[in-house]
N, C-alpha and C positions, 0 to 999 in steps of 0.2 A: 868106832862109832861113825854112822853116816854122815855128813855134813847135809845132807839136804836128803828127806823123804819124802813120799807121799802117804797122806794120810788122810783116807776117802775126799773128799774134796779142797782138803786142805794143806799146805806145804809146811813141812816141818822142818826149819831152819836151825843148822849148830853156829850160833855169830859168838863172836865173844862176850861174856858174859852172861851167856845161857841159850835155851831154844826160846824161836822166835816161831809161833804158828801163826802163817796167816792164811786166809782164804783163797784161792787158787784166782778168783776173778778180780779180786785187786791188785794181783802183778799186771802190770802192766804189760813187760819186756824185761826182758835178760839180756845182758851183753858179758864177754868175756875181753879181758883184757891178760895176756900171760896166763897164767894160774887163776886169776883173781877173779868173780863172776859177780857181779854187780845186778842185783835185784832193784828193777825202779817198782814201788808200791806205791800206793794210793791211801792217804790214811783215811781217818776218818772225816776230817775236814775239808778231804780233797786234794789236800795236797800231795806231791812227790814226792818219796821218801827213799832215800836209798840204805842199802842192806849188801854186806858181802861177803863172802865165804873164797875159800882158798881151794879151789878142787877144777876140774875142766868140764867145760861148758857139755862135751860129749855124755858126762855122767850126770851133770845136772839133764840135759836131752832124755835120757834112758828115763829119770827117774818120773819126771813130771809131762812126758809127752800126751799121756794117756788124761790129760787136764783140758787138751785144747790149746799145747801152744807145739809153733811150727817155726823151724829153722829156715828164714829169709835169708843169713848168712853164713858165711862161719864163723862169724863173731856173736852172732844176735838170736835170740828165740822171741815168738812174740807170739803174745796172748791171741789169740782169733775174737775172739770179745771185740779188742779195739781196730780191726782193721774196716 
């Protein structure tokens, strides 16, 4: 099973304790730390929310580029929305 898909405009996240869909313009930014890929979201009150999965930020790159977000580092992907 994929840890993170696209799904027409929406990202379809395997976190623990089940899938997490959210909509592609509320991530903010991705960063990867080791293995680890920290989703910062937006919820609905505005606030930051983080989210993370266990996979490399290259695969998470692959799956969700075609959303609008671009690789400023090798750690970081980030939404074009917010720049």
């Amino acid at each position: 099973m994929e840890k993170v898909q696209c799904n027409g405009t929406n990202v379809d996240l395997l976190i623990q304790g089940g899938h997490f869909l959210v909509a592609a313009p509320k991530i903010v930014y991705i960063e990867s730390n080791a293995h680890r890929v920290l989703f910062h979201i937006l919820d609905n009150a505005g606030e930051l929310r983080e989210y993370y999965i266990y996979d490399s930020l290259n695969h998470v790159q692959e799956e969700i580029e075609q959303l609008g977000f671009i690789r400023v580092h090798q750690s970081y992907l980030i939404n074009k929305t917010y720049i």
